[in-house]
N, CA, C and O atoms as a Maestro MAE file, in Angstrom:
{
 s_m_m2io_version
 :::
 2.0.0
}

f_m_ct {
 s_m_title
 :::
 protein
 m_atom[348] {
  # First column is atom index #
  i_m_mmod_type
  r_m_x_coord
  r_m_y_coord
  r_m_z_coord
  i_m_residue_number
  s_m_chain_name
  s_m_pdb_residue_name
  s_m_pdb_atom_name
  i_m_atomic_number
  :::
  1 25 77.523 -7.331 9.730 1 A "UNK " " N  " 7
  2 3 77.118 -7.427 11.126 1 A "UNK " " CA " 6
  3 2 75.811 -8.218 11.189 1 A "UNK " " C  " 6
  4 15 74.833 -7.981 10.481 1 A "UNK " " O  " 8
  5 25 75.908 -9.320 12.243 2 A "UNK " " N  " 7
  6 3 74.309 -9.857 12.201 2 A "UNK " " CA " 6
  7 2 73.232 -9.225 12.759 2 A "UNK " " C  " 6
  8 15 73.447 -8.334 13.581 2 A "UNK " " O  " 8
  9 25 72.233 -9.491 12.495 3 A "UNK " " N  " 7
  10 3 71.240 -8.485 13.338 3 A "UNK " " CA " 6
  11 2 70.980 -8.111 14.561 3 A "UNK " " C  " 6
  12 15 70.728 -7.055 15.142 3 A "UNK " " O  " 8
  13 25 71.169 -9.863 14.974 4 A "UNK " " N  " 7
  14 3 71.253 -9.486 16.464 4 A "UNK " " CA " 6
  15 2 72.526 -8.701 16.980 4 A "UNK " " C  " 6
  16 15 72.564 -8.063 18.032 4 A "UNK " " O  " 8
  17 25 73.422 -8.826 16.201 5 A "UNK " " N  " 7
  18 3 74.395 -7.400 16.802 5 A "UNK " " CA " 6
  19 2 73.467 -5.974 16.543 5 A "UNK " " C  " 6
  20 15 73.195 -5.191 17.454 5 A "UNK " " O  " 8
  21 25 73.047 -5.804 15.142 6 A "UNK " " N  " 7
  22 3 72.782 -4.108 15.015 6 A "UNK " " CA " 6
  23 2 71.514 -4.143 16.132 6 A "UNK " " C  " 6
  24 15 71.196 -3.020 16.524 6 A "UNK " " O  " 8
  25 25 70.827 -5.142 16.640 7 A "UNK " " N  " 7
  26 3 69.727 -4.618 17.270 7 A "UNK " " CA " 6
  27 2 70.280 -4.300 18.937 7 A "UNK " " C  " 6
  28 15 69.707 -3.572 19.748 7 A "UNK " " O  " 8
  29 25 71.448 -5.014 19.132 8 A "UNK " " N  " 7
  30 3 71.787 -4.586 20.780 8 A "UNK " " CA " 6
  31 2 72.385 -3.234 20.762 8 A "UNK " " C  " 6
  32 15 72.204 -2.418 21.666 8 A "UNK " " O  " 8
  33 25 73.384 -2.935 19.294 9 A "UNK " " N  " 7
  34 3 73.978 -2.001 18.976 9 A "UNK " " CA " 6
  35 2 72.964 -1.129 19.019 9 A "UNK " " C  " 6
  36 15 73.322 -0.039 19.466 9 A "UNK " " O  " 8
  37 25 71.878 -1.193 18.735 10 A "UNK " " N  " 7
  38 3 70.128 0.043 18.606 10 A "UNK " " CA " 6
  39 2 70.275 0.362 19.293 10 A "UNK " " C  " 6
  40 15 70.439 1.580 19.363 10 A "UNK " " O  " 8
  41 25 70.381 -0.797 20.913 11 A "UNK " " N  " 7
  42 3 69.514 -0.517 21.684 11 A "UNK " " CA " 6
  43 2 70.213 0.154 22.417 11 A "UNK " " C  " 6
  44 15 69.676 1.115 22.968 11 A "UNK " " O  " 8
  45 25 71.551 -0.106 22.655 12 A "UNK " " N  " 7
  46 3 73.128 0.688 23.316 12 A "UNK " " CA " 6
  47 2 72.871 1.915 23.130 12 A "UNK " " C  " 6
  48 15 72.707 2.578 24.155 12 A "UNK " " O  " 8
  49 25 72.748 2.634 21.776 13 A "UNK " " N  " 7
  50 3 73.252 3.812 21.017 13 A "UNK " " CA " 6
  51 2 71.672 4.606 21.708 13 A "UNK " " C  " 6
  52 15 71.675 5.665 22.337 13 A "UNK " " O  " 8
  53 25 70.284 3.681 21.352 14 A "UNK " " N  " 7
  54 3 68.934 4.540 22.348 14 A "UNK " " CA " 6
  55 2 69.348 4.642 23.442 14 A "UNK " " C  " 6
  56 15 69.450 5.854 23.631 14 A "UNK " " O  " 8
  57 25 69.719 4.023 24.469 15 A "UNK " " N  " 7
  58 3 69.696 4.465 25.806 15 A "UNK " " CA " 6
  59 2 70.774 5.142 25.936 15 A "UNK " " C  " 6
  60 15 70.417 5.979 26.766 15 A "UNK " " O  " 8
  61 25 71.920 5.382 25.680 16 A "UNK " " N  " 7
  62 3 72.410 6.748 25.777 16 A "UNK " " CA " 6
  63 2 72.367 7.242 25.120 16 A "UNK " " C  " 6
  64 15 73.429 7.819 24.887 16 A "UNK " " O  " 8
  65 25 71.343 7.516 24.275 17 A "UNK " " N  " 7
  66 3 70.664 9.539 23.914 17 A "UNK " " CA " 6
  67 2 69.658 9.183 24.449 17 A "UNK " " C  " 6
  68 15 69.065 10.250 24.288 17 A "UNK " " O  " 8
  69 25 68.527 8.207 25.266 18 A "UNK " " N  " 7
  70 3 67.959 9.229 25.922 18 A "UNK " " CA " 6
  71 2 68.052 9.440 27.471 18 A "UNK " " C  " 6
  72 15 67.107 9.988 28.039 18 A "UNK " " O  " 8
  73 25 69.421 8.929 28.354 19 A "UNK " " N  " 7
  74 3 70.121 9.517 28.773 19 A "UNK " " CA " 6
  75 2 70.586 11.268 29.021 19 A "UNK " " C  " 6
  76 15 70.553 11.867 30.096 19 A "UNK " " O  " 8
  77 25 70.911 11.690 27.992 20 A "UNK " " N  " 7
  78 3 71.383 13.225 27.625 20 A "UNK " " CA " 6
  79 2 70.336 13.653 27.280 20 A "UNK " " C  " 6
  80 15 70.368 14.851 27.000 20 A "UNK " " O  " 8
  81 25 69.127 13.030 27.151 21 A "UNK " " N  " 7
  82 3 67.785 13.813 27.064 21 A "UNK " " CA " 6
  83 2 66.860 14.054 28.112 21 A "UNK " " C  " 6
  84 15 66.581 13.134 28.881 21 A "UNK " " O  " 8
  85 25 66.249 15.398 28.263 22 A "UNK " " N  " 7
  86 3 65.507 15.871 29.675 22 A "UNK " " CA " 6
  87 2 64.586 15.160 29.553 22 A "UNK " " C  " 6
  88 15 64.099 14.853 28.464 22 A "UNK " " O  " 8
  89 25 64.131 14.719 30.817 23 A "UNK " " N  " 7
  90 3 62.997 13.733 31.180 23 A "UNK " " CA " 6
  91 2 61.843 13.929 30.171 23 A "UNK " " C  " 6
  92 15 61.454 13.126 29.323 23 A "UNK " " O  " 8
  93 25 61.346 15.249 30.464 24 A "UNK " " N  " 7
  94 3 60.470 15.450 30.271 24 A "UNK " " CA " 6
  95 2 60.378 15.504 28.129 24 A "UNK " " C  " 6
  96 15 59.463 15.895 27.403 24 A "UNK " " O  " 8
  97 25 61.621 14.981 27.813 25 A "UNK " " N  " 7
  98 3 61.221 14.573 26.160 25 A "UNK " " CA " 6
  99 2 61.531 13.588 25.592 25 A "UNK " " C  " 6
  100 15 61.587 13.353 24.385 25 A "UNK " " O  " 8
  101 25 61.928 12.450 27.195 26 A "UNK " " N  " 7
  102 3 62.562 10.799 26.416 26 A "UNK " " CA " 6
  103 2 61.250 10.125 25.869 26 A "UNK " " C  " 6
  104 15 61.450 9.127 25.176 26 A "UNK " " O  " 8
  105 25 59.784 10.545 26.085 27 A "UNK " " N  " 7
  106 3 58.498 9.618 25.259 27 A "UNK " " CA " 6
  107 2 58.927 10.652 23.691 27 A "UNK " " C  " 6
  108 15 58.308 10.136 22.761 27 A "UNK " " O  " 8
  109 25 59.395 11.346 23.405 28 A "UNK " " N  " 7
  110 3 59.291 12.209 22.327 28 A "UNK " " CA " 6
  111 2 60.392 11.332 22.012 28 A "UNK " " C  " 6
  112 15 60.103 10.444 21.209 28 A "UNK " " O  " 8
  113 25 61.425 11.348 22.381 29 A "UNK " " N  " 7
  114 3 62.436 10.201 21.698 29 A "UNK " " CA " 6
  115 2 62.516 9.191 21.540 29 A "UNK " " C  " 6
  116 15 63.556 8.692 21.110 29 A "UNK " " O  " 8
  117 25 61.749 8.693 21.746 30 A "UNK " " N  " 7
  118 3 60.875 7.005 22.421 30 A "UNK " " CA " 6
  119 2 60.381 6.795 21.083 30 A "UNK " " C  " 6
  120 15 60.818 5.991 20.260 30 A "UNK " " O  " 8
  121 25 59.323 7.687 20.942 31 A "UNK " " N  " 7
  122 3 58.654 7.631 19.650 31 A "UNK " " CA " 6
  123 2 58.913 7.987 18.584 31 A "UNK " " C  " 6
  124 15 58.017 7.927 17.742 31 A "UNK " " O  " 8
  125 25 60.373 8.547 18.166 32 A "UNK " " N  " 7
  126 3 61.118 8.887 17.198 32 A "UNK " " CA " 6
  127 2 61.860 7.656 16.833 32 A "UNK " " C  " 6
  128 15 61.875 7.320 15.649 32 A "UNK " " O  " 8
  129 25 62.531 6.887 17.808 33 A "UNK " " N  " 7
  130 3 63.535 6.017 17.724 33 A "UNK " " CA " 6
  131 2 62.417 4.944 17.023 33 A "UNK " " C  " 6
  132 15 62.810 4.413 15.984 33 A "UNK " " O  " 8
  133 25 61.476 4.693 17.352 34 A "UNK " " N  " 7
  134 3 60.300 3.579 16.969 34 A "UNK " " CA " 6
  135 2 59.948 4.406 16.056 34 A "UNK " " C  " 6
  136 15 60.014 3.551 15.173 34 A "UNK " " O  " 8
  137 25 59.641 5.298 15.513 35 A "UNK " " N  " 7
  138 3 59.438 5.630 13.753 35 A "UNK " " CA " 6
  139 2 60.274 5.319 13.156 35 A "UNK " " C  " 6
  140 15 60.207 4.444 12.293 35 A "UNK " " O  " 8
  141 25 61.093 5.835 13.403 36 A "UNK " " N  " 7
  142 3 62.612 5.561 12.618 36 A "UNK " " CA " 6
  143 2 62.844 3.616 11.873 36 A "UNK " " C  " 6
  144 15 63.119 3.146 10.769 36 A "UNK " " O  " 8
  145 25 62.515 3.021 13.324 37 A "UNK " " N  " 7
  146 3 62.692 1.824 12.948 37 A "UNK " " CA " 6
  147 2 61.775 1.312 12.471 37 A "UNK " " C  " 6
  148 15 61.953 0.288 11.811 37 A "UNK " " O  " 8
  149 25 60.555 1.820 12.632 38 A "UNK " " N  " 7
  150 3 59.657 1.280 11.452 38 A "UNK " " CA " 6
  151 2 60.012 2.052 10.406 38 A "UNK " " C  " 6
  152 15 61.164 1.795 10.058 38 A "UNK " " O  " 8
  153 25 59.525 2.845 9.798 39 A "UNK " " N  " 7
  154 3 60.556 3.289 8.348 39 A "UNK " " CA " 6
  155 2 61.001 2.588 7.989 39 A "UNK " " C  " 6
  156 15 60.399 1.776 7.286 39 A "UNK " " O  " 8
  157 25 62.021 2.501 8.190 40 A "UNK " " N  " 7
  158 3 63.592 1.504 8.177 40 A "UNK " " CA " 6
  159 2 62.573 0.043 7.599 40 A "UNK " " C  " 6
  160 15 62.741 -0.391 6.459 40 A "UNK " " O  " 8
  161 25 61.530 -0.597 8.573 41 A "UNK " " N  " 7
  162 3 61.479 -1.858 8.347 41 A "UNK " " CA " 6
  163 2 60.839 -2.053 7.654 41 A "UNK " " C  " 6
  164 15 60.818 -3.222 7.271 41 A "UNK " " O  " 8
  165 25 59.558 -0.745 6.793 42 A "UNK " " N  " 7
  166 3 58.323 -0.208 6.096 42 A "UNK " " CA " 6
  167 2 57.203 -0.820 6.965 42 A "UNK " " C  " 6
  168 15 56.350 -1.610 6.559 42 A "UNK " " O  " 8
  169 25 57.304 -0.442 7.951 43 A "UNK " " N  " 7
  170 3 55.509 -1.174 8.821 43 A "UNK " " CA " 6
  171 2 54.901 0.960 8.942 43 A "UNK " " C  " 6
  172 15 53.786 1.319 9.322 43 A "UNK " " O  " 8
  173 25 55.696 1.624 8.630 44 A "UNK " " N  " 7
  174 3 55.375 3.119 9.247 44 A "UNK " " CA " 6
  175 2 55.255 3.713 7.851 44 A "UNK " " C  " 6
  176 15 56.321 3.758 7.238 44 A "UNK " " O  " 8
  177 25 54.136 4.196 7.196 45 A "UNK " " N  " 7
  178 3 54.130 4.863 5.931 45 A "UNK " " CA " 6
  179 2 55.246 5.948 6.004 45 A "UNK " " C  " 6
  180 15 55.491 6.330 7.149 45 A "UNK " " O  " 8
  181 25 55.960 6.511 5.012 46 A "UNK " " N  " 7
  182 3 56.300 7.667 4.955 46 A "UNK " " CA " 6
  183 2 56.128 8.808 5.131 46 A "UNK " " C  " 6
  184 15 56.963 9.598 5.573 46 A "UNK " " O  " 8
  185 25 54.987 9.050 4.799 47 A "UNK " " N  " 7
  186 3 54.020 9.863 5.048 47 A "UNK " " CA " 6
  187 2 53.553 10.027 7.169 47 A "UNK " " C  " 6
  188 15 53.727 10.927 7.991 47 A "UNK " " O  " 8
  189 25 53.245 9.319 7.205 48 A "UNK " " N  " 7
  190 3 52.879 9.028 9.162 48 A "UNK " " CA " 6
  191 2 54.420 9.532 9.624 48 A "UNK " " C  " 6
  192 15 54.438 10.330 10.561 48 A "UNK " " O  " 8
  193 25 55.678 9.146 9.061 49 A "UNK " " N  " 7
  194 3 56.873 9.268 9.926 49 A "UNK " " CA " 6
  195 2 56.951 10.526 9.650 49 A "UNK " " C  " 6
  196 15 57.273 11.205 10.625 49 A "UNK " " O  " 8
  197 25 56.767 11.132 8.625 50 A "UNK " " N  " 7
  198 3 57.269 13.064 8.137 50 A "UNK " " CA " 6
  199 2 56.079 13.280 9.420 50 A "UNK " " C  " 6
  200 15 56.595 13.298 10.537 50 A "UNK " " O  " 8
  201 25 55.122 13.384 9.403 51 A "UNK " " N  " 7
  202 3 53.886 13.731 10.509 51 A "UNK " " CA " 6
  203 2 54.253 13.990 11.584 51 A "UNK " " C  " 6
  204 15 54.190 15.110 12.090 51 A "UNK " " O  " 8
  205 25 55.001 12.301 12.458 52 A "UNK " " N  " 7
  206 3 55.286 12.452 13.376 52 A "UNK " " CA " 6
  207 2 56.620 12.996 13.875 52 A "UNK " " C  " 6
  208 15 56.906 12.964 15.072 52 A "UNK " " O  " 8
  209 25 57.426 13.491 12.953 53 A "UNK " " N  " 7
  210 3 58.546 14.005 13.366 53 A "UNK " " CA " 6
  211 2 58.194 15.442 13.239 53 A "UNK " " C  " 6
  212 15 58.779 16.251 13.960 53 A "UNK " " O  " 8
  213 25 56.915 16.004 12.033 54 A "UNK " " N  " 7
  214 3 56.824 17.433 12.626 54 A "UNK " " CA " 6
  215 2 56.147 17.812 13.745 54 A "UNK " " C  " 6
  216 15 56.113 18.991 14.097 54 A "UNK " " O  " 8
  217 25 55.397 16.598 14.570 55 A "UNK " " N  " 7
  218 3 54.894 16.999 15.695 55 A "UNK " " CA " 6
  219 2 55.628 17.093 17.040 55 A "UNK " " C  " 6
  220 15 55.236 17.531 18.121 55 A "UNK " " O  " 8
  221 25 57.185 16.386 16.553 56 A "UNK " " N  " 7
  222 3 58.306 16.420 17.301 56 A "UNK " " CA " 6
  223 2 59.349 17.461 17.313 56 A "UNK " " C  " 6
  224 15 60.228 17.847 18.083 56 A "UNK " " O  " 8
  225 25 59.003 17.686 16.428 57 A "UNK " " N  " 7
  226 3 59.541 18.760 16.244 57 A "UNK " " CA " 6
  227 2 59.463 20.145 16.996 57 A "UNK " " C  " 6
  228 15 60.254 20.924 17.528 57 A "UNK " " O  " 8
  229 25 57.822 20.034 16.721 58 A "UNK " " N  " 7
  230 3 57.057 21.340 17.384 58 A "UNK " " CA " 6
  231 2 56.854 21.200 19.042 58 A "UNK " " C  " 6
  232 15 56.654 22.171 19.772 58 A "UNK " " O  " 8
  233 25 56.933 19.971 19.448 59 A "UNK " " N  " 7
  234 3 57.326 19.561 20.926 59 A "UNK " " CA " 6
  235 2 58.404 20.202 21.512 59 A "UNK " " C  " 6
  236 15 58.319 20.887 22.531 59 A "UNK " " O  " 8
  237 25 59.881 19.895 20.595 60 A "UNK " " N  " 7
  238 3 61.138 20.663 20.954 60 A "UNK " " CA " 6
  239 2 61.076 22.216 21.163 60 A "UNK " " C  " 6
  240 15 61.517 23.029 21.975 60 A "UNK " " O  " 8
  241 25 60.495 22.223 20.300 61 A "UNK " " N  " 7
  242 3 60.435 23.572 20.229 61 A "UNK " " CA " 6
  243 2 59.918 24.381 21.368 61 A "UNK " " C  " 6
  244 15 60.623 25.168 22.000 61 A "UNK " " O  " 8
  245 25 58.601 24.145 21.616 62 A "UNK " " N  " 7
  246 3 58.029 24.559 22.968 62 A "UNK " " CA " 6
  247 2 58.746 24.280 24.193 62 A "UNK " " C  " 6
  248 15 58.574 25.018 25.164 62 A "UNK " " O  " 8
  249 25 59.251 23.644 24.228 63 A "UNK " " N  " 7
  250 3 60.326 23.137 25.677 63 A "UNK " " CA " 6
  251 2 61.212 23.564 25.397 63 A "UNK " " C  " 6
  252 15 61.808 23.859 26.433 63 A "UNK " " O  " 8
  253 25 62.000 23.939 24.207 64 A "UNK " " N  " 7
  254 3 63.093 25.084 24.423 64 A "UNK " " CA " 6
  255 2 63.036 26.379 24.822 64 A "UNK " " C  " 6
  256 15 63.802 27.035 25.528 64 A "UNK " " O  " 8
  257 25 61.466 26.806 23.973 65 A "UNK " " N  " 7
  258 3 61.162 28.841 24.432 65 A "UNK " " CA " 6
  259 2 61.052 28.620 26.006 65 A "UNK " " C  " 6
  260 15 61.395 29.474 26.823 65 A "UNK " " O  " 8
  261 25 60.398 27.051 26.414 66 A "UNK " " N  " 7
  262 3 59.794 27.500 28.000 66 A "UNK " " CA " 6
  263 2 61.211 27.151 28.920 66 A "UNK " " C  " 6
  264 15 61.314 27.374 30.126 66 A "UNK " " O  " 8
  265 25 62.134 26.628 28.161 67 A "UNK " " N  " 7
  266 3 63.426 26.273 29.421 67 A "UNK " " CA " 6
  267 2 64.491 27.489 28.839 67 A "UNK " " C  " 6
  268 15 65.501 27.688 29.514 67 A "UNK " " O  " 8
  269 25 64.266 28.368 27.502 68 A "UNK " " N  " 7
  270 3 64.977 29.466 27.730 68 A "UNK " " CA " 6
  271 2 64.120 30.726 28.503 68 A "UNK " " C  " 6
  272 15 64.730 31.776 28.710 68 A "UNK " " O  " 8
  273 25 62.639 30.595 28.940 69 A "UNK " " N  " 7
  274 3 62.195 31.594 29.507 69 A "UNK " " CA " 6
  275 2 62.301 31.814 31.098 69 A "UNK " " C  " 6
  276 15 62.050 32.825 31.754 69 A "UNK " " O  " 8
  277 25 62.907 30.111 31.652 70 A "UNK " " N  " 7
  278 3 63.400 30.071 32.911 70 A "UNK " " CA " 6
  279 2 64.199 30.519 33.508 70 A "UNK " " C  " 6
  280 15 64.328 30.924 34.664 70 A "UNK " " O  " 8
  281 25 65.375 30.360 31.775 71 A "UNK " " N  " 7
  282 3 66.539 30.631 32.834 71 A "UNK " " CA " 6
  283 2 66.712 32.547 32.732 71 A "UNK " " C  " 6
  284 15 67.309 33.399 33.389 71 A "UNK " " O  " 8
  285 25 65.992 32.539 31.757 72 A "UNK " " N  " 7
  286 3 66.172 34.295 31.657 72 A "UNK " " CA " 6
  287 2 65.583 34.660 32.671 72 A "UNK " " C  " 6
  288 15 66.303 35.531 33.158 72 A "UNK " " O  " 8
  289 25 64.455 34.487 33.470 73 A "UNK " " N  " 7
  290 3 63.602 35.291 34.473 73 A "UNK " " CA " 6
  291 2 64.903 34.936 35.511 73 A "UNK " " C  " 6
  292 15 65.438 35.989 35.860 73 A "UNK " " O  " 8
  293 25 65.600 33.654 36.136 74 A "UNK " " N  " 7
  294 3 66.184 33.332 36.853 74 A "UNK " " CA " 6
  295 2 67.261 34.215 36.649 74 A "UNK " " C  " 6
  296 15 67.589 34.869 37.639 74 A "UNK " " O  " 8
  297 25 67.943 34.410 35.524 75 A "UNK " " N  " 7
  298 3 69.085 35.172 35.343 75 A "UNK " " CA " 6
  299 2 68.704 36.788 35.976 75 A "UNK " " C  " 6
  300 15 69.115 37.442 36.935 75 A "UNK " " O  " 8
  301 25 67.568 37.047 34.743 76 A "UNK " " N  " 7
  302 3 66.710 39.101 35.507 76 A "UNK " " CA " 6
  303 2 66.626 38.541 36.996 76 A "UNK " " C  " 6
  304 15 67.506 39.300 37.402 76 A "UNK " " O  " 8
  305 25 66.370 38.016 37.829 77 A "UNK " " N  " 7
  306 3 66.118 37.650 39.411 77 A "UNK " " CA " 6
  307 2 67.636 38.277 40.044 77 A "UNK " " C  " 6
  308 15 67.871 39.272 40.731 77 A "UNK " " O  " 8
  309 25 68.593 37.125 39.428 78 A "UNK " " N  " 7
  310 3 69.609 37.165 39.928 78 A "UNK " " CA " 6
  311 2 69.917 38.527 39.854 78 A "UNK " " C  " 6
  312 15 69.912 39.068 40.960 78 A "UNK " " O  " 8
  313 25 70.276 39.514 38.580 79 A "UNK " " N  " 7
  314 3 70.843 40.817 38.318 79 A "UNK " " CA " 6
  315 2 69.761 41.495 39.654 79 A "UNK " " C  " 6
  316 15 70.257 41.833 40.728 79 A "UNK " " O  " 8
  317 25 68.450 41.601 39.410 80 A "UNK " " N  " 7
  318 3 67.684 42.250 40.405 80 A "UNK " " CA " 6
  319 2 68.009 41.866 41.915 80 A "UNK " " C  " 6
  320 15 67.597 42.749 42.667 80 A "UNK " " O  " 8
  321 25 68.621 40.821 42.579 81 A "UNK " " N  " 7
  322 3 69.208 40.536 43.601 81 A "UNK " " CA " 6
  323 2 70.313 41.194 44.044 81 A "UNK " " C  " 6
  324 15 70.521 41.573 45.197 81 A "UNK " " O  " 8
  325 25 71.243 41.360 42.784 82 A "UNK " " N  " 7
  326 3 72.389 41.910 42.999 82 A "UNK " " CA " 6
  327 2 72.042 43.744 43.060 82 A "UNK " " C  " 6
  328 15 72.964 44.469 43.435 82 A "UNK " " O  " 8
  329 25 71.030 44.218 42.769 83 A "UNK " " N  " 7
  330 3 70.985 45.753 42.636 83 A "UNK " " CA " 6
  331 2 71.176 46.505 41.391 83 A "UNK " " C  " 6
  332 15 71.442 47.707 41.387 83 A "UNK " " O  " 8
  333 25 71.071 45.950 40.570 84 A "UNK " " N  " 7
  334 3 71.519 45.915 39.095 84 A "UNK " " CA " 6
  335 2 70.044 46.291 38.258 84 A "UNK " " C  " 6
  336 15 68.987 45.843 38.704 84 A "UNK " " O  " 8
  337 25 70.055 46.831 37.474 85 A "UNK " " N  " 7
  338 3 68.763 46.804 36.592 85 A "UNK " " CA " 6
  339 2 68.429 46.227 35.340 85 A "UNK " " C  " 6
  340 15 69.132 46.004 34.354 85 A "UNK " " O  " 8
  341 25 67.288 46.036 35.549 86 A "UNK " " N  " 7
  342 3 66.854 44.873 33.955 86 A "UNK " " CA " 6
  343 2 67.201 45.730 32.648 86 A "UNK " " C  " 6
  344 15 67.303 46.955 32.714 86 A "UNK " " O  " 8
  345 25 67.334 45.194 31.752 87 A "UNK " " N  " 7
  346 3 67.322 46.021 30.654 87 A "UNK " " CA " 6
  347 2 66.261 46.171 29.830 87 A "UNK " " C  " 6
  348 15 66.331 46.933 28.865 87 A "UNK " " O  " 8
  :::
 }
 m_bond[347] {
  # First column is bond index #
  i_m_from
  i_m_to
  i_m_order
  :::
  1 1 2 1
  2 2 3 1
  3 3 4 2
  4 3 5 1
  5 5 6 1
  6 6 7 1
  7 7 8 2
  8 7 9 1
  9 9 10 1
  10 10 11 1
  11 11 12 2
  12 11 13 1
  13 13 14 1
  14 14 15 1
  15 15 16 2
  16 15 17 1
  17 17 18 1
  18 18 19 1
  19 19 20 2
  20 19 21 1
  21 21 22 1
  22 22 23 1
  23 23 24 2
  24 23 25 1
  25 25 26 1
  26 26 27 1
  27 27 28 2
  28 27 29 1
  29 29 30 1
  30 30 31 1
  31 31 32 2
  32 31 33 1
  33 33 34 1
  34 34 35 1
  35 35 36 2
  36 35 37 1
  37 37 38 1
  38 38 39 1
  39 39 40 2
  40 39 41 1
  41 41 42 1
  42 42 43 1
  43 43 44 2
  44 43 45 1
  45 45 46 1
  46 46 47 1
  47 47 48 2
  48 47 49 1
  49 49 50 1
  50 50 51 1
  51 51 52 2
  52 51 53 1
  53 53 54 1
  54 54 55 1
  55 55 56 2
  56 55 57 1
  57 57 58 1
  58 58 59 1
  59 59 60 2
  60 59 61 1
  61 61 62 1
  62 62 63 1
  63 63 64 2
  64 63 65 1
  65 65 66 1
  66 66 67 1
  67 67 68 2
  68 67 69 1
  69 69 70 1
  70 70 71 1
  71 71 72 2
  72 71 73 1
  73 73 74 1
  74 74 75 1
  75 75 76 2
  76 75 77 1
  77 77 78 1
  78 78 79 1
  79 79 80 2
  80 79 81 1
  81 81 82 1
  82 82 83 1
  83 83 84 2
  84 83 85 1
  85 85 86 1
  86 86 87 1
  87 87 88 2
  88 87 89 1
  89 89 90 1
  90 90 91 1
  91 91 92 2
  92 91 93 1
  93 93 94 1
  94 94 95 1
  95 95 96 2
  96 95 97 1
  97 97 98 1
  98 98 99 1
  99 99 100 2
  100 99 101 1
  101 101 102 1
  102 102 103 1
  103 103 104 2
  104 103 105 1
  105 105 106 1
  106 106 107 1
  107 107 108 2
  108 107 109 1
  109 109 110 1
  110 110 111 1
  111 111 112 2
  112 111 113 1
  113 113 114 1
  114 114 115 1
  115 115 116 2
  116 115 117 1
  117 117 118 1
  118 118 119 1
  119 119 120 2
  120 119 121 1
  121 121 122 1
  122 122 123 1
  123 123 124 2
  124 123 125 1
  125 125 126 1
  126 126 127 1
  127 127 128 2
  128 127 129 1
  129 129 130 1
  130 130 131 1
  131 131 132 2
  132 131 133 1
  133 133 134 1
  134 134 135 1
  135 135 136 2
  136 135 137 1
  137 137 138 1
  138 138 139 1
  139 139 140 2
  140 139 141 1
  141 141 142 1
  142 142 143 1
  143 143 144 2
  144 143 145 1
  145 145 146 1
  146 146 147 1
  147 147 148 2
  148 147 149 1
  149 149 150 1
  150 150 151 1
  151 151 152 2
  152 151 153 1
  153 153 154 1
  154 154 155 1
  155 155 156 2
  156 155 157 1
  157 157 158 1
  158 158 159 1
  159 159 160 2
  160 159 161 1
  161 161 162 1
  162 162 163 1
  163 163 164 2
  164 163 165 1
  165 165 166 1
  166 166 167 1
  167 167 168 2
  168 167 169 1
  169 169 170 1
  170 170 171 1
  171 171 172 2
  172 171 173 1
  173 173 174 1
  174 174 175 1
  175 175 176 2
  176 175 177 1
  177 177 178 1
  178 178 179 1
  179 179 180 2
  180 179 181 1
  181 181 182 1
  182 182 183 1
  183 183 184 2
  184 183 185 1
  185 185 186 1
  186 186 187 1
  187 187 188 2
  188 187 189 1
  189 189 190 1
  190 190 191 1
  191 191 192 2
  192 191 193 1
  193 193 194 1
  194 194 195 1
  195 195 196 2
  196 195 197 1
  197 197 198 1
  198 198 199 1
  199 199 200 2
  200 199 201 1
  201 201 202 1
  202 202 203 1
  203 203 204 2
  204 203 205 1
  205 205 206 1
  206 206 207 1
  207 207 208 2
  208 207 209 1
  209 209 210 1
  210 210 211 1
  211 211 212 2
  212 211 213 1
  213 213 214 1
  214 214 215 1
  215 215 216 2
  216 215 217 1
  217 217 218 1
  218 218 219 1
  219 219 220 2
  220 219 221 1
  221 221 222 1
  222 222 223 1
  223 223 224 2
  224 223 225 1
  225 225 226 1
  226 226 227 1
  227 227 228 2
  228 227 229 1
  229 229 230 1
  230 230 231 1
  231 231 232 2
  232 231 233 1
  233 233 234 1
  234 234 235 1
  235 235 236 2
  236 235 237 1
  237 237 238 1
  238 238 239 1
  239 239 240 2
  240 239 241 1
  241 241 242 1
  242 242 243 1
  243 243 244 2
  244 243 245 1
  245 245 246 1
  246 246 247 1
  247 247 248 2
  248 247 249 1
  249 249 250 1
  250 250 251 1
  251 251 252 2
  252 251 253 1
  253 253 254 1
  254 254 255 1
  255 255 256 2
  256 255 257 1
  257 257 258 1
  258 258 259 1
  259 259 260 2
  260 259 261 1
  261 261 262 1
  262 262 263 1
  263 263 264 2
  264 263 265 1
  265 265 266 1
  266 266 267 1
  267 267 268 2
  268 267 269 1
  269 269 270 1
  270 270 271 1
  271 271 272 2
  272 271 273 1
  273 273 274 1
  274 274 275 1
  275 275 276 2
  276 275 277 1
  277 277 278 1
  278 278 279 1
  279 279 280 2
  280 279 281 1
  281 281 282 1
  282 282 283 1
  283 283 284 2
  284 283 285 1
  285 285 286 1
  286 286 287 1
  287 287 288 2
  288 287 289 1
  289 289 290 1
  290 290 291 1
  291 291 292 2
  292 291 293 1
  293 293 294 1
  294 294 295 1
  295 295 296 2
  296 295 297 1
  297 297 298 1
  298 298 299 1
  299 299 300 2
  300 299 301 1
  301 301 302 1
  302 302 303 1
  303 303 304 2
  304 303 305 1
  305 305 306 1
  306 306 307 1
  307 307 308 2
  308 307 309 1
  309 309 310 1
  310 310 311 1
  311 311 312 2
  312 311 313 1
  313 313 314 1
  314 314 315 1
  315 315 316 2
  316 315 317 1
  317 317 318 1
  318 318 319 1
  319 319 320 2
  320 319 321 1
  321 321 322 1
  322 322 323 1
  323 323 324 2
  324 323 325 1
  325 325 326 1
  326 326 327 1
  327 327 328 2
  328 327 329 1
  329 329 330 1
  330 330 331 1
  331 331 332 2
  332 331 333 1
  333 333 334 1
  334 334 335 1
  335 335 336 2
  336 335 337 1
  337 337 338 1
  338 338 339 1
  339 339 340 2
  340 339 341 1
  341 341 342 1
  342 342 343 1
  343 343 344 2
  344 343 345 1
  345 345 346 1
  346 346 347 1
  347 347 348 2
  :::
 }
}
């Protein structure tokens, strides 16, 4: 494949995942997809890319406890709407 194919092919395959990704973590994927490709091209030490993927990591993470703590209060709301009790 020539390059200029794998690079439109990049760029296809980035914008839909970050598409399916919540707004609020497409700069987190932004900056993964651009480690990655530096890596790949060696302009990004090895060392800097492990770094920045555990700080991506720990990003996910926090936006998962806080979008599973939404929907649970929303869910206890709902049961408490209905007359039901929390557990």
């Amino acid at each position: 494949m020539r390059r200029a194919a794998r690079v439109a092919l990049g760029r296809a395959t980035a914008a839909r995942a970050e598409k399916l990704v919540p707004a609020v973590l497409r700069p987190v994927l932004i900056t993964l997809l651009q480690t990655l490709q530096g890596a790949k091209a060696g302009t990004i030490e090895p060392r800097r890319a492990t770094a920045i993927g555990s700080v991506a990591r720990a990003i996910v993470a926090v936006y998962q406890v806080g979008t599973l703590e939404e929907r649970l209060q929303a869910l206890e709301a709902a049961q408490a709407a209905q007359g039901g009790s929390a557990a």
